[in-house]
LOVEXTI-482042 format. One record per residue (C-alpha): residue number from 0; residue in three letters; x, y, z. Coordinates in nm, 3 decimals, m for minus. Each point is the difference from the previous one (the first is absolute). Example, Ala and Ser with C-alpha at 12.3 -4.5 7.8 and 13.67 -1.06 7.14 Angstrom:
2
pos	code	u	v	w
0	ala	1.230	m0.450	0.780
1	ser	0.137	0.344	m0.066
***
This chain:
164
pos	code	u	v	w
0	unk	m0.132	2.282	0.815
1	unk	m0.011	m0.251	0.274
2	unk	m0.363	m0.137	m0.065
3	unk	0.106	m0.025	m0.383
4	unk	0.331	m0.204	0.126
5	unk	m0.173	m0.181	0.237
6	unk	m0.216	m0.129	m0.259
7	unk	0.218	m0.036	m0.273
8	unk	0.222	m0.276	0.214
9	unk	m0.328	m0.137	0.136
10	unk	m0.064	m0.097	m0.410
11	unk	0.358	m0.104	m0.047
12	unk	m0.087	m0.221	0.306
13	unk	m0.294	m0.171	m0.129
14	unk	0.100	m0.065	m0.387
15	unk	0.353	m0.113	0.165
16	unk	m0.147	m0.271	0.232
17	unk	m0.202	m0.104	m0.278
18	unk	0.263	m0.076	m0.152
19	unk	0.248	m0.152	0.291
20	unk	m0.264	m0.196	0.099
21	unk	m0.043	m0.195	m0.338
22	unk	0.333	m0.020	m0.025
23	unk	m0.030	m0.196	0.328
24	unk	m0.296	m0.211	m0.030
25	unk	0.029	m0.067	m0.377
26	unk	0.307	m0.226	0.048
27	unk	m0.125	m0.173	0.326
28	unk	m0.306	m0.089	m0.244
29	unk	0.182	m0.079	m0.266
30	unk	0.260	m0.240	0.253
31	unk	m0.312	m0.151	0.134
32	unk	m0.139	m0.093	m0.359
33	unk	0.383	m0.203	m0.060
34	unk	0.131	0.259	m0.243
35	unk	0.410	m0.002	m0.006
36	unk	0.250	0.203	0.170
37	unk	0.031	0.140	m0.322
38	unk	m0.309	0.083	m0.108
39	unk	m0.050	0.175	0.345
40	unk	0.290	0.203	m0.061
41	unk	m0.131	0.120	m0.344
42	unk	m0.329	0.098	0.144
43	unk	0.162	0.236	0.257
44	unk	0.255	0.134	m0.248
45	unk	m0.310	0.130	m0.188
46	unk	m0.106	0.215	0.261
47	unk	0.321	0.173	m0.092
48	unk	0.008	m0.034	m0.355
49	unk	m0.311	0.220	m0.143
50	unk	0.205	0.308	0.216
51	unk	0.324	m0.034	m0.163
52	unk	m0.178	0.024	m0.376
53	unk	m0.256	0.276	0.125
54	unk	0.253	0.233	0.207
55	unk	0.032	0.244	m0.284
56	unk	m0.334	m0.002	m0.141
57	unk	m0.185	0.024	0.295
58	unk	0.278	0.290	0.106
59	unk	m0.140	0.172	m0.322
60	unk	m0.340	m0.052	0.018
61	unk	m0.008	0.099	0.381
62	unk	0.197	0.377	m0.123
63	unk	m0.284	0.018	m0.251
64	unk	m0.331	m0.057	0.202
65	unk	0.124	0.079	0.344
66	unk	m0.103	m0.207	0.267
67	unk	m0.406	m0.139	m0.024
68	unk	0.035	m0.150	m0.308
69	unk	0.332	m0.184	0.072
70	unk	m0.139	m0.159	0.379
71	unk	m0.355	m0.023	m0.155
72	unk	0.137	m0.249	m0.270
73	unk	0.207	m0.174	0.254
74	unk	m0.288	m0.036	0.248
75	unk	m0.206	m0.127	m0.332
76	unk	0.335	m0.257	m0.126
77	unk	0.001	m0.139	0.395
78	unk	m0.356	m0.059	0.075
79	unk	m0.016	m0.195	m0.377
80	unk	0.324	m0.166	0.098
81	unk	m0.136	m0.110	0.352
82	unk	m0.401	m0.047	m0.156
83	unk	0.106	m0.288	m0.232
84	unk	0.248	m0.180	0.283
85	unk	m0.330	0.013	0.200
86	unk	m0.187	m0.162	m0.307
87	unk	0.265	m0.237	m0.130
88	unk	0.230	m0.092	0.254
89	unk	0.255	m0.198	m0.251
90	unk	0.366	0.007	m0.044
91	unk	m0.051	0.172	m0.298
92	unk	m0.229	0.291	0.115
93	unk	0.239	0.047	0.280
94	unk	0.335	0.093	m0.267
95	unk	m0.265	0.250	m0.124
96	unk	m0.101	0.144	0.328
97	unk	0.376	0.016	0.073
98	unk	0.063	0.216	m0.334
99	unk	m0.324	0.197	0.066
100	unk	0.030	0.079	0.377
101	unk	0.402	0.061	m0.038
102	unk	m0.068	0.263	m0.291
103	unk	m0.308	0.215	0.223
104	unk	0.273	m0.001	0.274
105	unk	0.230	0.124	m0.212
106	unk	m0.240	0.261	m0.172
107	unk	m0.123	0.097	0.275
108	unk	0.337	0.044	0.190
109	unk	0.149	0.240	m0.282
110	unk	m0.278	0.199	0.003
111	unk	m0.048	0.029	0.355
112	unk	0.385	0.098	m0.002
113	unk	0.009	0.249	m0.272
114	unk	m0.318	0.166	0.154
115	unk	0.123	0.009	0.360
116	unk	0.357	0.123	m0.133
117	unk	m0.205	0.305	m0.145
118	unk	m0.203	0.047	0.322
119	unk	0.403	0.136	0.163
120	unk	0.057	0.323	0.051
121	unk	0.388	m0.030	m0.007
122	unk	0.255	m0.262	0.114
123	unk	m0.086	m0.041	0.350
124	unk	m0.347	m0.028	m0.069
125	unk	0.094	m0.255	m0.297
126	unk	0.157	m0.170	0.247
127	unk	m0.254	m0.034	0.272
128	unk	m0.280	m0.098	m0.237
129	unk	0.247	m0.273	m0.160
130	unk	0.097	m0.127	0.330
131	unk	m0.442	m0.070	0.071
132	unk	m0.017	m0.124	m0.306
133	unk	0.287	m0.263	0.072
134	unk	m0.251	m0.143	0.290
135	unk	m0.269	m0.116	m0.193
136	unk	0.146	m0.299	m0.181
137	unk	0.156	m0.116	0.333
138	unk	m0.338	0.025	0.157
139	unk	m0.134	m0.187	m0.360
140	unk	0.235	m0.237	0.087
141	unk	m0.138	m0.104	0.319
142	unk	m0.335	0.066	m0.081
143	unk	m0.039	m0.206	m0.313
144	unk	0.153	m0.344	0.058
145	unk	m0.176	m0.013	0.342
146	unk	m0.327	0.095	m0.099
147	unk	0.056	m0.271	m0.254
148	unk	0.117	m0.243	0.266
149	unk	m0.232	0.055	0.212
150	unk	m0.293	m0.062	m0.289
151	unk	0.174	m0.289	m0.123
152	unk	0.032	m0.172	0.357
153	unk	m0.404	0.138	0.057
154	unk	m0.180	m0.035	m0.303
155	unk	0.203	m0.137	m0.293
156	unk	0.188	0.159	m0.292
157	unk	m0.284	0.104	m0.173
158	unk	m0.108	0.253	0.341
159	unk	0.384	0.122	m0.039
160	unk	m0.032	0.061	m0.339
161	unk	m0.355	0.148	0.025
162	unk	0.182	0.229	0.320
163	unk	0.251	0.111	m0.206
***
């Protein structure tokens, strides 16, 4: 069970810097290009927004085809989401990378929950495996936005996005 948990939060990991780090390079872009205060703020409020409308579906569809399908289809939602920032990097594509990278995050974060949840055999256990899984969007959170920095400051948005 520890190889399967190890790489279970080592996927949380990756889709969940994907996602952090758009969420951090997206508005520096969109700064740089003269876009409002305002209009930044809407682009990272819908990194948040595609979760809140897709918590219950993607809840559902996770009980009904377990745990491949659910991550596959995130992986597949991110790398589009990411793939046309990289083509297209325009205010415009960005709000839809936020939507697209926010929902695989969240997809991929119920179904990686639901499946570990299963994985306990009784409360302590539950516990334990919760309290791992707790450590991968705080290492996401690191990961992502300085990866992106780090790009940006390097090689330009479009190596950030391309990274992410």
């Amino acid at each position: 069970m520890r190889s399967d948990l190890a790489r279970l939060i080592a996927a949380q990991i990756c889709l969940h810097a994907c996602m952090t780090g758009f969420r951090m390079a997206a508005p520096l872009m969109a700064l740089r290009e003269g876009y409002s205060p305002a209009a930044v703020g809407m682009l990272l409020a819908l990194f948040a927004l595609a979760p809140v409308f897709m918590a219950l579906p993607a809840g559902r569809y996770a009980d009904r085809r377990g745990l491949k399908k659910p991550v596959a289809m995130a992986v597949g939602v991110a790398s589009v989401g990411a793939a046309i920032a990289v083509a297209f990097p325009v205010f415009g594509v960005l709000c839809v990378t936020a939507l697209t990278c926010g929902a695989a995050s969240g997809l991929a974060m119920i179904a990686l929950q639901r499946h570990v949840g299963r994985l306990a055999n009784g409360p302590t256990e539950l516990k334990q495996v919760f309290s791992w899984m707790a450590i991968g969007p705080s290492i996401s959170n690191f990961l992502g936005p300085f990866a992106a920095g780090v790009m940006i400051d390097s090689f330009g948005f479009r190596a950030a996005f391309l990274l992410l």
